[in-house]
N, C-alpha and C positions, 0 to 999 in steps of 0.2 A: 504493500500500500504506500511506503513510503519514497519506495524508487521511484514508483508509476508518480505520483503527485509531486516529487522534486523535477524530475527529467521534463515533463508539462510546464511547472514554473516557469523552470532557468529557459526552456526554449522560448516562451510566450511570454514572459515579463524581460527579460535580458536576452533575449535575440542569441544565444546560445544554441553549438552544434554538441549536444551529450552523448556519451555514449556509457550505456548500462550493462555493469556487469557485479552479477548475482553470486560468484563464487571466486577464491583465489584460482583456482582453473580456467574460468573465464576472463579473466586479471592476465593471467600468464599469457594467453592467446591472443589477446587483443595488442598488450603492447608487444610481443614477440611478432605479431603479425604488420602487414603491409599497413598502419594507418599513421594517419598525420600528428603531429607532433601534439601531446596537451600540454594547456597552460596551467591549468588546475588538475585536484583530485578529492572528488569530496568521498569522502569514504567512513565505512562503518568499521570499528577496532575486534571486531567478532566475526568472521564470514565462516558459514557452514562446514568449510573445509580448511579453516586457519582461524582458530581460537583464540591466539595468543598475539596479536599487532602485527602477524606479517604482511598483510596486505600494505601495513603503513611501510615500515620496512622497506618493500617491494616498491613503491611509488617513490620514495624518498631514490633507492639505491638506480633509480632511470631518472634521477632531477627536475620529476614534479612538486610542484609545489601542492602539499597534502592540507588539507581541512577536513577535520576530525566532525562526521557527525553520529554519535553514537548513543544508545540507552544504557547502557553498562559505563557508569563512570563513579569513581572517587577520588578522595583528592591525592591517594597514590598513581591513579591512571593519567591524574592533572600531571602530578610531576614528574610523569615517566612521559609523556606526549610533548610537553612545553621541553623536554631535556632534548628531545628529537626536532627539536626547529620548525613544529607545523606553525601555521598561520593563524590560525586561530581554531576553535570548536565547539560547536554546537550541542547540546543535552536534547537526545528525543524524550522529554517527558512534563511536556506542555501543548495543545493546539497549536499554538504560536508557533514552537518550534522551526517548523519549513517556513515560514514568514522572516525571523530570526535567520536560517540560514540565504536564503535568497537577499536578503538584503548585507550578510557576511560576505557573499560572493562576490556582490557588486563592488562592496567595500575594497574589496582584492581588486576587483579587476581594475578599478577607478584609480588605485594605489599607485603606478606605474605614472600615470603622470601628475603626481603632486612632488614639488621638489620641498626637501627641507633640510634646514640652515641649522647645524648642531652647530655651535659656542661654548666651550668650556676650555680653560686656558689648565684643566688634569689631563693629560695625553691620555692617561689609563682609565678615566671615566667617560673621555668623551670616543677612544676606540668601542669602547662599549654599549654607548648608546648609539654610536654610527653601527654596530654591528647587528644592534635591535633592530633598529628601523631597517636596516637594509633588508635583513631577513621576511619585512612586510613589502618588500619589492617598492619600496618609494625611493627616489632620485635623492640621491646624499651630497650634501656640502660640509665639510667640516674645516672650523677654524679655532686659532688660540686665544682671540682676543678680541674685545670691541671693538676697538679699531677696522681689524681686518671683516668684521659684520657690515660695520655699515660700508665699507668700500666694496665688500660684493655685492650688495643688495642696491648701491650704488650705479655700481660698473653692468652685474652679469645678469639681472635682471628674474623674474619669474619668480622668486621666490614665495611659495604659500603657506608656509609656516617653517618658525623658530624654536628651538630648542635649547637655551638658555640658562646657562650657569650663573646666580648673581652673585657670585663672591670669583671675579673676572682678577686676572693679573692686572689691568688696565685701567677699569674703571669700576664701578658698581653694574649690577644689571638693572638698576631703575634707571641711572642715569642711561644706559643705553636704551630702555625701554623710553624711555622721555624721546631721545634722540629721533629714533625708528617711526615714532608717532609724529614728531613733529616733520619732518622730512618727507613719510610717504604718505601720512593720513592712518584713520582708524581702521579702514578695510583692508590694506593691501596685502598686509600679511598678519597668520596671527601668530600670539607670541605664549610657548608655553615656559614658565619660569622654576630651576630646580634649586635646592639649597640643601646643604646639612644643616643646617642651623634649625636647634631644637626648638626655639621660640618658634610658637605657634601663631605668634600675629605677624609675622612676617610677612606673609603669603598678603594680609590685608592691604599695605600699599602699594604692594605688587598687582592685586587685584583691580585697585581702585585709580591706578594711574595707566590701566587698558591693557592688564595682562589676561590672558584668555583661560588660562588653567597655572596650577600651582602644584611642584610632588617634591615631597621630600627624600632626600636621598640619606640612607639607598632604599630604593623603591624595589616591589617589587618586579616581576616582569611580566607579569598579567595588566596588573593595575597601568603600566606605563604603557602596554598594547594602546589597550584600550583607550586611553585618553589620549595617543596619538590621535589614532581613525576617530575620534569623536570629534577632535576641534580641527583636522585635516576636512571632514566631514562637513563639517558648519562652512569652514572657509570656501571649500567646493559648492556649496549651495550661495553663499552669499555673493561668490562671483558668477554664477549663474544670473543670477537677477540683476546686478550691477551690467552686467553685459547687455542685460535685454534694455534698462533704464539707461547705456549710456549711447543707445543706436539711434539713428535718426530713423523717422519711420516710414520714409519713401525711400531715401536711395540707400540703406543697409548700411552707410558710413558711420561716424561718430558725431553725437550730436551738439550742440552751442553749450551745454551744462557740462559736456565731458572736457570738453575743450579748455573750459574756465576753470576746470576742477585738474585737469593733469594737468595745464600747460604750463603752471606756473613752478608746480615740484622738477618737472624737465628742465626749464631754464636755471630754477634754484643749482642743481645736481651740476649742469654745465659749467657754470660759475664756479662751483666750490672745485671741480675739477678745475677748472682752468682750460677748460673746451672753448668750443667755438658754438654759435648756436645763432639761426636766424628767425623770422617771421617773417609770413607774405598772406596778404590777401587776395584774392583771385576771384574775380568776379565775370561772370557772364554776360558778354556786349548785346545790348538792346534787347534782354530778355524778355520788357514789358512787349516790345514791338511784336517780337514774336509768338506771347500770349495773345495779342489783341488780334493779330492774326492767323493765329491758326486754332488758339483755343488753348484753356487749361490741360487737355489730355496731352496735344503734345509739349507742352511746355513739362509737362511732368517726365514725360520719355526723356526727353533732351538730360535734363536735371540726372535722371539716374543713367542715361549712356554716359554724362560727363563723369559722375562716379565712380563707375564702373573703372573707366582710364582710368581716372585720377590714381582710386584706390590699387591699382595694377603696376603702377607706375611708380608711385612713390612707397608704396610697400609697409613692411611694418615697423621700418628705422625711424621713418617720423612720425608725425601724428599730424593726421588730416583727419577735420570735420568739418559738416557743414553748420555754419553761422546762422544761416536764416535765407530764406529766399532761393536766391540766386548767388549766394556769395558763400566761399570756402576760404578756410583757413588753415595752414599748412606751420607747422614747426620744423626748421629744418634743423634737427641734432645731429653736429658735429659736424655742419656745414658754417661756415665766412660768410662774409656777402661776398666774394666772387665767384666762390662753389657755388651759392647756393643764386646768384644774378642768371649764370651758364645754368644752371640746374630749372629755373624755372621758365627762362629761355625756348628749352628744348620742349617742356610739357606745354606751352604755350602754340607754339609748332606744330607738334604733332595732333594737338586739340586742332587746329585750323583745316591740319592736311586730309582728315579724316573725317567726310562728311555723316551726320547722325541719319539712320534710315528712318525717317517719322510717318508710318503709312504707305510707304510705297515711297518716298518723295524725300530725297536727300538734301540734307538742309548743314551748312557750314554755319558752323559754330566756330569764334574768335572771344578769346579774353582777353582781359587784363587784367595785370598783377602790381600792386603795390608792396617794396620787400625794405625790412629793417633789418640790421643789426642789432642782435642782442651782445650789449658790451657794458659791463659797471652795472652795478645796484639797484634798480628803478623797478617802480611798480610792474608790473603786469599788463596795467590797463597805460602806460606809458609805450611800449612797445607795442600793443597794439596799434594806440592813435598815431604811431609814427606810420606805421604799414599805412593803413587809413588815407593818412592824407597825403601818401607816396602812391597809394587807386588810385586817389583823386587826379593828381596831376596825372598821372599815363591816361586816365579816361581825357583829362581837355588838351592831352597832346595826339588823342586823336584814336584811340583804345588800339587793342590791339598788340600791346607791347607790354615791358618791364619797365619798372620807375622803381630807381633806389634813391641811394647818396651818390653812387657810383652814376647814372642818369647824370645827375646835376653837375657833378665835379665835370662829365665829359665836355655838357652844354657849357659853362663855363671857360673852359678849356678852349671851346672852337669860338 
């Protein structure tokens, strides 16, 4: 009953290829035989014909990764199983149970792409938690010091959760928690924080200044499973909706709230490296003309064919959203204004050379772009209005073009 009703699940709720076998003989035959590689093994520690965890054994000794679901458990089975590196395991001796395991599975499989940031400046406590997590198939980063956290989280990007030492060679780990939040905001990673430290109110300011879970060491290894995948979990869902909240919702780019909310931590991060970093806005010539005349529907086409290039084109180095309207706004990281004059140059170009098909009826589409450099300290909204009113002058020198400083020094010049 319980094979029939797992194998159902995992195929029809997780899109899963299962394949079911009833005895260690059947075990043998399948992976001894012609089939394709598995990524899991959800298995029972009792099979008709292997009493005693060989099937575990047997899946482990071919480098499946085994999840324990069985009715026969105690907490001698617990520490003979967890000694063996499974992944996690489920107790058949609830309804819930297959509910419980299908959503274990996913938790695995989902595991593979969450990256997490271990910090602890004990080589020997943090081999150890890098060697937990790895064992749950999650993307490992490890380092000795605060310093080297925020310069990865900095430099190398993606990361969804930390793992955190607060008695740091370096610094403390509130001050680094302070840092992390103030630099990337409250969602972009979460932060789990660990201590020897027998006070028990510790964990409170650590709590209360945006840390997302709290374990004292030494921990067990159950108890630290688990409160990985649980706030690995949260952050996997919170960036779920964050992704749906920060898309524009006709051409699938990034929308004017995403823009105002990353663009300024981008610039920040530029600066304190001592990068290079530009802005441009880019606006579409005679947009209204060509609503008025041909209609909202293709004016809507046009808008997500421009998109489409843009977002193709510029990739996922920068950060492009649409502003409003007819108008886009581009960050270019780790571009000058000369890289980034020649840079929007060419996308300007290639927008002109490629007419949009609107109904049958190819229609040439031309922008213009207003570009800044980002240099020295200044607001956000100062780097904007510079872009701004470098559109404006390219739109009354006749659109179609790029308008910098660079523009002006030339005109000057001649």
């Amino acid at each position: 009953m319980f094979s029939t009703a797992v194998k159902y699940r995992l195929e029809q709720e997780l899109g899963l290829s299962v394949t079911h076998c009833s005895s260690m003989a059947a075990l043998r035959a399948t992976l001894e035989g012609d089939m394709p590689d598995f990524v899991l093994a959800v298995l029972d520690l009792n099979l008709p014909d292997a009493p005693n965890c060989e099937a575990l054994d047997y899946v482990i000794a071919h480098q499946i990764a085994p999840l324990v679901f069985t009715g026969s458990f105690s907490d001698a089975t617990r520490d003979q199983i967890l000694a063996k590196n499974v992944l996690d395991y489920v107790v058949k001796d609830n309804p819930a149970a297959i509910q419980q395991l299908v959503l274990a599975v996913d938790r695995i499989l989902t595991s593979g792409k969450t990256k997490v940031l271990v910090v602890d400046s004990d080589a020997e406590c943090r081999r150890m938690q890098v060697d937990l997590i790895t064992r749950q198939h999650f993307q490992v980063i490890d380092v000795d010091s605060g310093a080297a956290a925020l310069d990865i989280l900095d430099t190398h990007g993606g990361i969804d959760l930390i793992v955190c030492d607060l008695d740091l060679s370096d610094m403390d780990g509130l001050d680094l928690l302070s840092e992390i939040r103030q630099r990337h905001g409250e969602d972009a990673v979460r932060v789990i924080g660990l201590s020897t430290d027998e006070d028990r109110a510790r964990a409170a300011p650590f709590l209360r200044a945006g840390g997302d879970d709290y374990l004292r060491k030494p921990f067990i290894q159950e108890e630290f499973n688990s409160r990985i995948f649980r706030v690995a979990a949260i952050q996997k869902r919170v960036q779920s909706l964050s992704r749906i909240a920060a898309r524009d919702y006709l051409t699938d780019i990034y929308n004017r709230r995403y823009f105002f909310e990353t663009g300024p931590r981008i610039v920040e991060q530029a600066l304190r490296r001592g990068g290079l970093a530009s802005i441009a806005i880019l606006d579409i010539d005679h947009f209204k003309r060509l609503n008025d005349t041909y209609g909202h529907e293709v004016g809507d086409v046009v808008l997500k064919a421009v998109s489409r290039r843009l977002r193709h084109r510029v990739g996922d180095r920068h950060l492009l959203a649409r502003l409003g309207g007819e108008e886009f706004g581009i960050i270019f990281n780790g571009l000058g204004l000369d890289e980034a004059s020649d840079y929007c140059d060419r996308l300007r170009a290639e927008l002109a050379a490629q007419p949009i098909d609107a109904d049958g009826e190819p229609l040439t589409i031309t922008v213009s772009v207003g570009l800044a450099a980002i240099s020295g300290r200044e607001t956000f909204d100062n780097y904007l209005n510079a872009a701004d009113q470098f559109l404006y002058m390219a739109k009354h020198a006749g659109r179609n073009r790029v308008f910098s400083e660079l523009s002006l020094m030339n005109a000057l010049a001649s």
